[in-house]
N, C-alpha and C positions, 0 to 999 in steps of 0.2 A: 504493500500500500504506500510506504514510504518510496521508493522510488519511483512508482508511478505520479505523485503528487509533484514530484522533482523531474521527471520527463516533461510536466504538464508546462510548468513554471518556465522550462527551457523552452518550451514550443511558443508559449503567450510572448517571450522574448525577441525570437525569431520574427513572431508576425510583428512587435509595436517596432524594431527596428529597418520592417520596408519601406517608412517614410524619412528613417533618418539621411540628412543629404549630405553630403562631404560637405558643403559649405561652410555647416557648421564643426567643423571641425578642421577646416580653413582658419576661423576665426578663431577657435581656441590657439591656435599654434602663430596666429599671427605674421603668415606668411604672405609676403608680398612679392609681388613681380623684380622691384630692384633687388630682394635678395640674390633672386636669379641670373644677374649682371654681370657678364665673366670677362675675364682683362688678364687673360693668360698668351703663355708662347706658343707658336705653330706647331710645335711637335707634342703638345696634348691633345693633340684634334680627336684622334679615337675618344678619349677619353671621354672630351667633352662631349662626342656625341652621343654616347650612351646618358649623361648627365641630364642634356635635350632631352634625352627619351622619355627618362623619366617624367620629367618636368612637364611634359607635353599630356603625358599619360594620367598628371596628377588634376592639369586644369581643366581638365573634361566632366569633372566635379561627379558627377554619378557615374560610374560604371561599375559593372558586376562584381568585379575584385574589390571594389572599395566597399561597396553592398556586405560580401562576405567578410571580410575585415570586422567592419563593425558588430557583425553580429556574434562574430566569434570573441570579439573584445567583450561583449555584452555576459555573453557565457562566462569568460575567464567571473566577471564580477561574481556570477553566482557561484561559483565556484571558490575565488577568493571569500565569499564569508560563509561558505559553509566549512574551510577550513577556521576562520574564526569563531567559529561555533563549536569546532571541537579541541581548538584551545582551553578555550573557556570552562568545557566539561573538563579540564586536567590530563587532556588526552596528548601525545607528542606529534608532529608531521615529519611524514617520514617521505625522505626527499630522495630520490634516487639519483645517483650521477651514473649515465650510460656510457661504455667505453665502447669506443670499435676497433680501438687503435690502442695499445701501449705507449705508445709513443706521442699522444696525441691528448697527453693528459696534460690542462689547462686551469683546473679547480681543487689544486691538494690546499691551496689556503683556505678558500673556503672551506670544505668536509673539515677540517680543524679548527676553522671560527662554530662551525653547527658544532662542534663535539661539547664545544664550552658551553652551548646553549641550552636553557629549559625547556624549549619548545622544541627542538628540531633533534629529528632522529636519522642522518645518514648513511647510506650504504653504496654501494656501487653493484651494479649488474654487467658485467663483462660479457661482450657479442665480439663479432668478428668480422670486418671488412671480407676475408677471406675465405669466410665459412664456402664458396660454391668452390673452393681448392679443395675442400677437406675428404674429398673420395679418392682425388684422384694424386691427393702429395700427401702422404703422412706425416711430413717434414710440418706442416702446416697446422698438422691439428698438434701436434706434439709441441709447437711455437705459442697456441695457444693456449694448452696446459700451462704452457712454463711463464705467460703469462700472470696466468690466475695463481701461479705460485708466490711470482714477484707480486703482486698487490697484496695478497695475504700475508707477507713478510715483512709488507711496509707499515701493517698494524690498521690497515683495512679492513671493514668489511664489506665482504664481496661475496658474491653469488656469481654462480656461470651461469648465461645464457641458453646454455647447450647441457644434455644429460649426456651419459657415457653412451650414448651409442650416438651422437654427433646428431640429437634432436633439437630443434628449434623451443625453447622455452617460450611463450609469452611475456612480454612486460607488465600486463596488466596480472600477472600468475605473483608476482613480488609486491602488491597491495601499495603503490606509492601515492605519494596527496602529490606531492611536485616532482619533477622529472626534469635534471639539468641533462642537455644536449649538447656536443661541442661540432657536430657534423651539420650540419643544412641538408644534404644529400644523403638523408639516411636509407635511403632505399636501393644503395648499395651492396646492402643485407638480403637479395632477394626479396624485396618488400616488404617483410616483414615489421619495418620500421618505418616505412615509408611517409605514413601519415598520424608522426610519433607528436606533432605539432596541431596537427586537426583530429581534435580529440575532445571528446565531452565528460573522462575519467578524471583525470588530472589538470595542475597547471604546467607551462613546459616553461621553462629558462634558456634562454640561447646565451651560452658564453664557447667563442671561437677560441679553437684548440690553435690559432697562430693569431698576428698582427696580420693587418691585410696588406698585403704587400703588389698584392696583383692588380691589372687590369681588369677585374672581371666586373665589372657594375653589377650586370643581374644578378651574380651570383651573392655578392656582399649584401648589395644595400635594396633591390627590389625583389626580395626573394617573397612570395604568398605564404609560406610556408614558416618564416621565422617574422613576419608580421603578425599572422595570426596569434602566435603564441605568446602568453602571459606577460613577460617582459624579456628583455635584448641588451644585456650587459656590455657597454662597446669600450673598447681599450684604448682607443687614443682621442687626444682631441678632434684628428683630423677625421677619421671616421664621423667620430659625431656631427661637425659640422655636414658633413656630406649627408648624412640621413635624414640629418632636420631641415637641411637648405633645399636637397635636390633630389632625394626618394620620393620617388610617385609615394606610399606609403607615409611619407611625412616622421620618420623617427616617430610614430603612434606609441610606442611600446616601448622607447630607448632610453636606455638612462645610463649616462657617463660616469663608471665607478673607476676606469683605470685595469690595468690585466692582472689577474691573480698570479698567473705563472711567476711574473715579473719581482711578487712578493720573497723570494729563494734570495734575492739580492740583497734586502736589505738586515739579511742574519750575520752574524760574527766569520768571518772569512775563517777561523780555526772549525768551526760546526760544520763544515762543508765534507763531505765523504765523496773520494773518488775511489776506482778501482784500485788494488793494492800494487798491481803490475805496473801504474803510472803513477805512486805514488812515492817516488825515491830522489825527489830533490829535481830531477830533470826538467828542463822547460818542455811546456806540451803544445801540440799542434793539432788542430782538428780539422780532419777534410770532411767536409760533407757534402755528397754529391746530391742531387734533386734526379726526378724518375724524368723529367719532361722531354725526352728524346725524341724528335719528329712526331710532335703533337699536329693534329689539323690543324688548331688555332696556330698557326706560326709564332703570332706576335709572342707567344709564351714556348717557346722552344728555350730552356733556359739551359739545360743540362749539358754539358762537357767531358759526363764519365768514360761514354764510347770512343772520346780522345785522350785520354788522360790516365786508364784506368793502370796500364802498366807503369807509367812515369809513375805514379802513387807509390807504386812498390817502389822503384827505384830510389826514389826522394828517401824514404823510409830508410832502406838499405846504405844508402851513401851517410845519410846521418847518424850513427849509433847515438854520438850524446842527448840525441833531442825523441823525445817519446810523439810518439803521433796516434790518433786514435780515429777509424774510419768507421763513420756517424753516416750512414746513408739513407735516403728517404724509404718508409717500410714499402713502397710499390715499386724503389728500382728494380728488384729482381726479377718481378711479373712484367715490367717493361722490358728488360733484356733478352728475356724471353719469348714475349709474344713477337719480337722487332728478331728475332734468330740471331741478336749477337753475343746473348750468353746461355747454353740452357743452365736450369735450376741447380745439378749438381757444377756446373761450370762454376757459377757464381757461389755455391755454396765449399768450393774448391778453393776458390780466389781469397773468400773469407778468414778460412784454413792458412790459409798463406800468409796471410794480416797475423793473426794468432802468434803461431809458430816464430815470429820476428821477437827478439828477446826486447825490442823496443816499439813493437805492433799492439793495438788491440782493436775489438771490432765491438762495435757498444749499439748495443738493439734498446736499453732500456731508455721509458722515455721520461727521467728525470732526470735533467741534463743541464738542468740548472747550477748545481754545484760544481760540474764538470767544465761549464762554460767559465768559471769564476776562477778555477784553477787553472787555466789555461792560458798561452799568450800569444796564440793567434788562431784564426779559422779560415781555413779555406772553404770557397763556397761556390755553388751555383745555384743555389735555393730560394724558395720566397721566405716563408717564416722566422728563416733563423736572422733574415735581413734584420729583422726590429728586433727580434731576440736578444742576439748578441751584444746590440748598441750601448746597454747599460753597464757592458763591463769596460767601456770604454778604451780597453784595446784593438788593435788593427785587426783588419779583416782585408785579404786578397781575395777579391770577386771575381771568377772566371766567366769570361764572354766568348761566345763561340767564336771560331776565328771564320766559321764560313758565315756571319751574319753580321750584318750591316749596324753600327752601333746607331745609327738614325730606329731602324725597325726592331734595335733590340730594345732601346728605351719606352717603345709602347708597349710591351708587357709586364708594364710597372705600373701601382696607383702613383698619387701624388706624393704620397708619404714615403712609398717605397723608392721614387727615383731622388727624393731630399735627400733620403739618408746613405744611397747607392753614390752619390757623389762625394760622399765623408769617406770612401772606401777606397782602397786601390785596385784599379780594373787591369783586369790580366787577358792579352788576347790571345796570347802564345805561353810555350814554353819557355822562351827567355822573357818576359813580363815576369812570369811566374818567379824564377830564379833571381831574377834582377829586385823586386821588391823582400823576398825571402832574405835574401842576404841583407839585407837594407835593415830589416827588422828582426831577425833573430840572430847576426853575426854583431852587424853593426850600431845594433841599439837606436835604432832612430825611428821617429812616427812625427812626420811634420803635420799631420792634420789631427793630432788627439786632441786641440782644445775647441778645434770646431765642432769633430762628433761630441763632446761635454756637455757643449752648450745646445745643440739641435736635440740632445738627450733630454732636457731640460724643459726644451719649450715643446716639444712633444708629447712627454709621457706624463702622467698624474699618477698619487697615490703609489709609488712605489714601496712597498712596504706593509702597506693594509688597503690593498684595494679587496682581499677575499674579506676582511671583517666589514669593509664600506659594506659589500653585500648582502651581509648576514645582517647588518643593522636594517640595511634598508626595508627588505622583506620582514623582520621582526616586527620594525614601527608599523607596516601593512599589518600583519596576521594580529596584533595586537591591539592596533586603534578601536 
């Protein structure tokens, strides 16, 4: 009887929200046409044109997606106080954090601001990007055990996704009131997740498992999917502005806390735990390749592993005093692979190789925080770690394909990502590569660390407690 009453209440919501128009909610946000005013350089054209897109899409004032928006926003409300309701009866809200990735974990500050909380009961549900591998690679499901070992040993609680015969669990089978999501694209999972965000059980959280670094508009800031849902925890300034100024969607849902992950940086540099094989006084190097090898979208072709991947070894091998650690994106492998230039035991051979070096290691796990802090340089061709790294304020050599044009490589950057891509040393070659290495780990020099300092600065918030900003925020909601 009781959920049918609650069916009814959602339905009577549904129909009073057919009349509601965007306009009004044009006016809540105060959005004007000069905000939309742009006075930028010729080589953001892409950019801006997705920008346009939006902006075009937003002043059409009714359409269907915006119809849907609000009415799912409408829901969240009821939804948010019927979790206030079970505050009240002394009951806890039990907040799910979904993993698909290891490596892709963005909320350990928060699950330890909820730990300290009255109200809030966290756990984590472990799924798997990879799960359609797991018949046909054993390697795969076996990667995913040794996951759900590693979060259980970090003093988690965790649940698998999956029963031992490699079955799909439900989400709604783990009874959660909120559901933090670090993916957009959860239907990844065989669908199973797909519509983790349009949902009438729970409320959903969206905090991204990287900085946005990319060109990709739709996927960032006009995504249906992370509008609908409860709230959108966004990491930098620059993002926010972009959501609130130029999202068809209007940053509805957005609220500028600052990035958890970010939070690892501001602990006592002795609390910092690396592996114990890099742990012997050496200066450390981190190369971290990205999967994006002959992507369709060109503009985002970032990757340089297929050139570089034997020079790695070599670099490794010429240097005994200096430790290096190869950090590569979890889908390089599946890219090497389906592209025939490495198969699975190839690269799981190469890995071997890394290991085996008395100054090699190969690092899958994704708390990489402390790892970044001990270290004193990264090699890179990746998005995420672009904003990542930027706090520890040492050099980063950024590899650029040498068969792409640095005009068509700077549009598969947002605006954020090509500010900060300029505080970096760009490497087109193998002698780039060499020439700034020696520069920085022989010769002790970094002529641009007080720029990255200060662009560190005017970009990031909240470093240190943006996961307890979070925990406050939703506390004053579930409590008001």
């Amino acid at each position: 009887m009781k959920n049918k009453i609650k069916n009814k209440i959602k339905y009577i919501c549904y129909r009073l929200l057919s009349n509601f128009t965007f306009g009004e909610l044009r006016k809540q946000f105060d959005i004007s046409k000069k905000s939309a005013e742009l006075k930028l350089l010729p080589e953001y054209i892409n950019y801006e044109i997705n920008r346009a897109n939006g902006i075009q899409l937003r002043e059409q004032i009714t359409t269907p997606e915006i119809d849907i928006l609000l009415k799912f926003q409408t829901l969240n409300k009821i939804k948010e106080i019927e979790l206030k309701n079970k505050v009240k009866n002394g009951k806890k809200i039990r907040v799910c954090f979904v993993v698909t990735y290891i490596s892709k974990i963005a909320f350990d500050s928060v699950y330890k601001a909820m730990l300290k909380s009255d109200i809030f009961e966290p756990f984590i549900v472990l799924y798997d990007a990879q799960e359609n591998y797991f018949k046909d690679f054993d390697f795969e499901w076996q990667e995913h055990l040794q996951a759900y070992e590693i979060l259980k040993n970090k003093g988690y609680s965790v649940y698998d996704g999956f029963d031992e015969n490699k079955n799909f669990i439900p989400l709604y089978t783990f009874k959660p009131d909120i559901v933090f999501s670090s993916d957009i694209n959860m239907d990844v999972i065989q669908n199973h997740l797909s519509n983790i965000y349009l949902n009438t059980n729970y409320l959903t959280c969206y905090l991204n498992y990287s900085i946005n670094t990319a060109n990709n508009y739709p996927y960032h800031y006009n995504n249906r999917g992370v509008a609908t849902g409860w709230k959108m925890f966004v990491e930098s300034r620059e993002d926010y502005t972009e959501l609130m100024k130029y999202s068809k969607f209007c940053g509805v849902n957005t609220i500028l806390t600052g990035y958890p992950k970010l939070d690892a940086y501001a602990k006592d540099i002795h609390e910092c735990v690396i592996p114990s094989k890099i742990d012997n006084g050496k200066p450390i190097v981190i190369i971290a390749p990205h999967f994006s090898i002959k992507l369709e979208q060109e503009h985002r072709n970032w990757a340089t592993f297929h050139h570089y991947y034997q020079y790695f070894i070599d670099l490794v091998k010429s240097n005994p005093n200096i430790n290096f650690v190869f950090k590569p994106h979890p889908e390089l492998r599946h890219r090497l692979h389906w592209l025939n230039i490495m198969t699975m035991d190839e690269f799981d051979k190469y890995v071997e190789e890394w290991n085996s070096l008395p100054n090699g290691l190969y690092c899958y796990d994704g708390d990489y925080i402390d790892l970044f802090r001990k270290s004193d340089l990264l090699i890179q061709d990746s998005g995420s770690f672009i904003g990542e790294w930027l706090p520890t304020d040492k050099p980063c050599l950024y590899l650029i394909d040498y068969e792409r044009r640095w005009r068509t490589y700077l549009e598969g950057f947002s605006i954020l990502g090509r500010k900060i891509l300029n505080k970096y040393y760009l490497c087109h070659s193998k002698a780039d590569i060499e020439k700034y290495f020696k520069m920085i780990m022989f010769d002790k020099q970094d002529p641009m660390k007080e720029e990255r300092i200060k662009l560190k600065d005017e970009l990031f918030i909240n470093i240190g407690c943006a996961g307890q900003k979070i925990v406050d925020y939703l506390t004053e909601i579930i409590t008001d």
